[in-house]
C-alpha positions in Angstrom: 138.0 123.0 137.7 137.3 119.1 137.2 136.1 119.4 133.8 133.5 116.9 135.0 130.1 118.4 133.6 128.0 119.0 136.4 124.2 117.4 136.5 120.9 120.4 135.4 117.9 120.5 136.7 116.7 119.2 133.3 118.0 116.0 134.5 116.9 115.7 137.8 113.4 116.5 136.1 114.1 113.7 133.6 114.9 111.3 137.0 112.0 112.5 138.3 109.7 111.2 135.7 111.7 108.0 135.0 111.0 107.5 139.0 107.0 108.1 138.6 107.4 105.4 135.8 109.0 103.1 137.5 106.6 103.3 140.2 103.9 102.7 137.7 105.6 99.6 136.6 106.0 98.1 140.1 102.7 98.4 141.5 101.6 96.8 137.7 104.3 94.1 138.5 102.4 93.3 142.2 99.3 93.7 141.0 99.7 91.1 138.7 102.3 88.6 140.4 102.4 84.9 140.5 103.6 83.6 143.7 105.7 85.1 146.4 108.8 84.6 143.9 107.6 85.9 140.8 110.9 87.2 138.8 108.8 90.2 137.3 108.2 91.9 140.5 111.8 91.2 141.6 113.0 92.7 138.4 110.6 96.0 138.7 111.8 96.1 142.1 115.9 96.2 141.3 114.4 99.3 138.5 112.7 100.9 141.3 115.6 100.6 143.3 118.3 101.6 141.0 116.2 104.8 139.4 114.7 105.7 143.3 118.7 106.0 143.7 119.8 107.5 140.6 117.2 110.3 141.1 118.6 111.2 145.2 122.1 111.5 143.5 121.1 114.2 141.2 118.9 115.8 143.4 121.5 116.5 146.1 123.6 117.0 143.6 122.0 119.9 141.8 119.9 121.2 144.9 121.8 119.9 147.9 118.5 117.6 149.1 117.8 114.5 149.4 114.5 112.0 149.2 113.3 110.4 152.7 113.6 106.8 151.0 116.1 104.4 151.7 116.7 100.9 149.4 117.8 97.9 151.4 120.9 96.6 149.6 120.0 93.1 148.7 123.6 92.2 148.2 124.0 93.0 152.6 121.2 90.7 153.4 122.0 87.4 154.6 122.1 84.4 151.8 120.5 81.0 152.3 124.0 79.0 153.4 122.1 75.7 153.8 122.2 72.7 151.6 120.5 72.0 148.6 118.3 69.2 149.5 118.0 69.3 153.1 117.1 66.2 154.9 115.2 67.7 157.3 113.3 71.5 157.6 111.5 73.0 160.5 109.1 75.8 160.1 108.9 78.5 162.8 106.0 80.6 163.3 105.7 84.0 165.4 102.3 85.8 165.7 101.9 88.4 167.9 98.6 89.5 169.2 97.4 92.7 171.6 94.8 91.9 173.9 92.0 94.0 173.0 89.3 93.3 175.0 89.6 91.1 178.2 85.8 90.3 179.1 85.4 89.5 175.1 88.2 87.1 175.8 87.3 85.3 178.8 83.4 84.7 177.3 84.5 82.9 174.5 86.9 81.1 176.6 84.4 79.8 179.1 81.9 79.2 175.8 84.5 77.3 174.5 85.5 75.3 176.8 82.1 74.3 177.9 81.3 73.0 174.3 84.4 71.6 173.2 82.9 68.0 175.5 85.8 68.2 177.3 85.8 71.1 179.7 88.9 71.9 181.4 90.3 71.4 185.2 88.6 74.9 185.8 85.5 74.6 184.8 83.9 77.5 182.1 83.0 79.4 185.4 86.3 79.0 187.0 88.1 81.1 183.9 88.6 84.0 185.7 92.1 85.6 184.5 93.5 86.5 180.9 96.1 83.8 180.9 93.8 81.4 181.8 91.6 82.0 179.0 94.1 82.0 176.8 95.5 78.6 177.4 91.9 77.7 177.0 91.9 79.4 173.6 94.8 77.4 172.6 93.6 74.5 173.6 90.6 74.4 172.0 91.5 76.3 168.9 94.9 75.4 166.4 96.9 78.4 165.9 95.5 79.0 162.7 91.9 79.2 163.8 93.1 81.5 166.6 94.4 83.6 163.8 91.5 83.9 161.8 89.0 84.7 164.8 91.4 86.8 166.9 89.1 89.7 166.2 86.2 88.1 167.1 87.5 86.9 170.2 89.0 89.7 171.8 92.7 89.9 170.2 94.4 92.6 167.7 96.7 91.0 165.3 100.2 92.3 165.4 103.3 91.7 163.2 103.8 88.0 162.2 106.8 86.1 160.9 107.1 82.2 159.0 110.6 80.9 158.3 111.1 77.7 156.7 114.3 76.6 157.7 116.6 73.5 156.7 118.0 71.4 160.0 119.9 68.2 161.4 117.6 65.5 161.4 116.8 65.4 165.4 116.1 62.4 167.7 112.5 62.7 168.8 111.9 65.2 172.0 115.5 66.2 171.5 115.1 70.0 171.2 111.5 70.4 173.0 113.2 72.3 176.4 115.0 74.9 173.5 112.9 74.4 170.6 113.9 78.1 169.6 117.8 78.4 170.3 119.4 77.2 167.7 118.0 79.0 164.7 120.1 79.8 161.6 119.2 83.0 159.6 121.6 81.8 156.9 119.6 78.0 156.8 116.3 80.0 155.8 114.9 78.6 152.8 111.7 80.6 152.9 110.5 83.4 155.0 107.0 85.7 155.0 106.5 88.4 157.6 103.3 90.6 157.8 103.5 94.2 159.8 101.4 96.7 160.6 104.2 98.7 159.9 104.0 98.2 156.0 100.1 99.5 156.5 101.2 102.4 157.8 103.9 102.6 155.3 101.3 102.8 152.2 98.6 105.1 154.3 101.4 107.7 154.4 102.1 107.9 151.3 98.3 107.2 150.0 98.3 110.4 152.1 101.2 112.4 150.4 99.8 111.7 146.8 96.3 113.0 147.4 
């Protein structure tokens, strides 16, 4: 015998409820956050985290199971390595998109060519393939715009990522041939990602609690 007590059921009941709670407390803390670094939603996050963990202990402990939830270590992740007051930042954008409906696409690329007053090499008429209308897309529309209308014009949004990144002050036209091959996770000052995968994330478990 260890003489170590071992954990009851009355505890992992307790952990249980101090779990719900905590829950409770986060979703309050997102609800009402202020900014994309607001220290209250960090802090109920690091509760969440530490009693979502507490919680699997005991329960394998006491009835050899465990919870399907695993907390990302925040102390593994990759710190921001780069100096204080950068001379210089880039941003990098990656959006990706499905192509949902082809014929959608190609209309409002010939429409929008023809009324943008300058049409293309092609001519509206002469937009016959996908790639095609999308260069036309681009061209008429910023990145932004194509964002915001991608339903309406024949796209599905998929996952998306911004990094704000400090650099080297480059000569102009220096990095266009490469512009992506020399990016520094540990130079990231700021970095947002949307994901389909998070929606699906919160429909599950909308879907357990019901």
């Amino acid at each position: 015998m260890t003489g170590v007590a071992q954990p009851t059921p009355e505890q992992v009941r307790a952990a249980a409820e101090a779990l719900k709670s905590a829950v409770d407390r986060h979703l309050a803390a997102v609800e009402r956050r202020q900014g994309e670094s607001d220290p209250a939603v960090f802090a109920a996050y690091d509760e969440l985290a530490s009693l979502a963990e507490a919680y699997d202990e005991l329960l394998y402990d006491v009835y050899d199971e465990v919870t399907p939830f695993e907390v990302p270590d925040r102390s593994e992740a990759e710190e921001y390595l780069g100096p204080d007051n950068p001379d210089a930042v880039t941003v990098l954008i990656r959006r990706d998109y499905l192509v949902k409906d082809s014929l959608t696409l190609l209309d409002h690329a010939r429409r929008a060519d023809a009324e943008s007053g300058e049409p293309g090499e092609l001519g509206g008429e002469g937009i016959e393939t996908t790639s095609a209308a999308l260069a036309v897309l681009f061209d008429v529309y910023d990145p932004d715009e194509i964002a915001q209308r991608a339903e309406e014009i024949g796209l599905e949004t998929g996952d998306s990522t911004l990094w704000v990144t400090a650099i080297e002050q480059a000569e102009p036209g220096e990095w266009l041939d490469a512009p992506f091959d020399e990016v520094d996770p540990q130079s990231v000052i700021y970095r947002f990602e949307t994901s389909t995968a998070y929606e699906d994330d919160i429909e599950a478990m909308e879907q357990d609690l019901r």
